[in-house]
N, C-alpha and C positions, 0 to 999 in steps of 0.2 A: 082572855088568856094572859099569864104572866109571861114577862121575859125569864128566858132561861140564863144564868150568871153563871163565873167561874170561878168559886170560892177564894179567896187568896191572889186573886189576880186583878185587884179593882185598879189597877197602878196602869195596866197592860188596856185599856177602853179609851176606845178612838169616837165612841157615838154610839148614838140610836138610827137605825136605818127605819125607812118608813114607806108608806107610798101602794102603790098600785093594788089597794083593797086589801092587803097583808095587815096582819101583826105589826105591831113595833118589834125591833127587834134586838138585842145590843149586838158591836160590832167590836170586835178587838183589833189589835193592832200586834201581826203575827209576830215583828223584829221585834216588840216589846214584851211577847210572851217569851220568846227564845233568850233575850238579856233575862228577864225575870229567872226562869229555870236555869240561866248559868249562873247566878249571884246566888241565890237562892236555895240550887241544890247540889252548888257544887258540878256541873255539868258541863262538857264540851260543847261548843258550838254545833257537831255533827250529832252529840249524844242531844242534845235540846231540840233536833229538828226530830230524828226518831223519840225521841218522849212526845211529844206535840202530835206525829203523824198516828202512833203505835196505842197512846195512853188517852191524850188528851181527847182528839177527832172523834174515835168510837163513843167515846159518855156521853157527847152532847150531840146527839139526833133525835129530830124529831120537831112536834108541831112548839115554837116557843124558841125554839133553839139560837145559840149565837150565831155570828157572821164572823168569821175572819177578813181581814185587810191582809194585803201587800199594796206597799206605794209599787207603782211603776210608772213610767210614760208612754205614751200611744206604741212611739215605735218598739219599745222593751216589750208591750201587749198584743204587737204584732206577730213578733219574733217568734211568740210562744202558739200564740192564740192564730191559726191562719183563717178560720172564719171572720175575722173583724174586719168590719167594711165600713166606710165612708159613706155616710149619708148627705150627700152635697145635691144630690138632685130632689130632697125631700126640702133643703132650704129653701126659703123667698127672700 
């Protein structure tokens, strides 16, 4: 299966994700698609995140498909994410 790309936006690619009997998969990096479409089309920071969520997210599903990035840090992923647990008793 090929990776699925997003034409015009080879600038906005953080990686290949891989692993657990999957696909490769490309990964973009979301804060570098949102500069892209505000340089690019002219767009507001607010209008960049509804073009991204509205235009972009719907065209590409499916088996193949990219990954989006956001950086965060644990506690930022806590914040949002309240299932994320520490695995401190799975260390040796």
């Amino acid at each position: 299966m090929s990776m699925i790309s997003l034409e015009g936006f080879d600038n906005c690619v953080a990686g290949i994700a891989f692993g657990c009997g999957e696909p490769d998969r490309l990964v973009y990096d979301v804060a570098k698609i949102y500069g892209h479409l505000q340089s690019e089309m002219d767009l507001t920071f607010d209008e960049s995140i509804k073009f991204f969520d509205n235009i972009i997210l719907p065209l590409v599903m499916g088996p193949g498909a990219p990954l989006f990035l956001t950086f965060a840090d644990m506690n930022e992923i806590k914040e949002v994410h309240c299932n994320v647990q520490d695995d401190s008793a799975g260390s040796a």
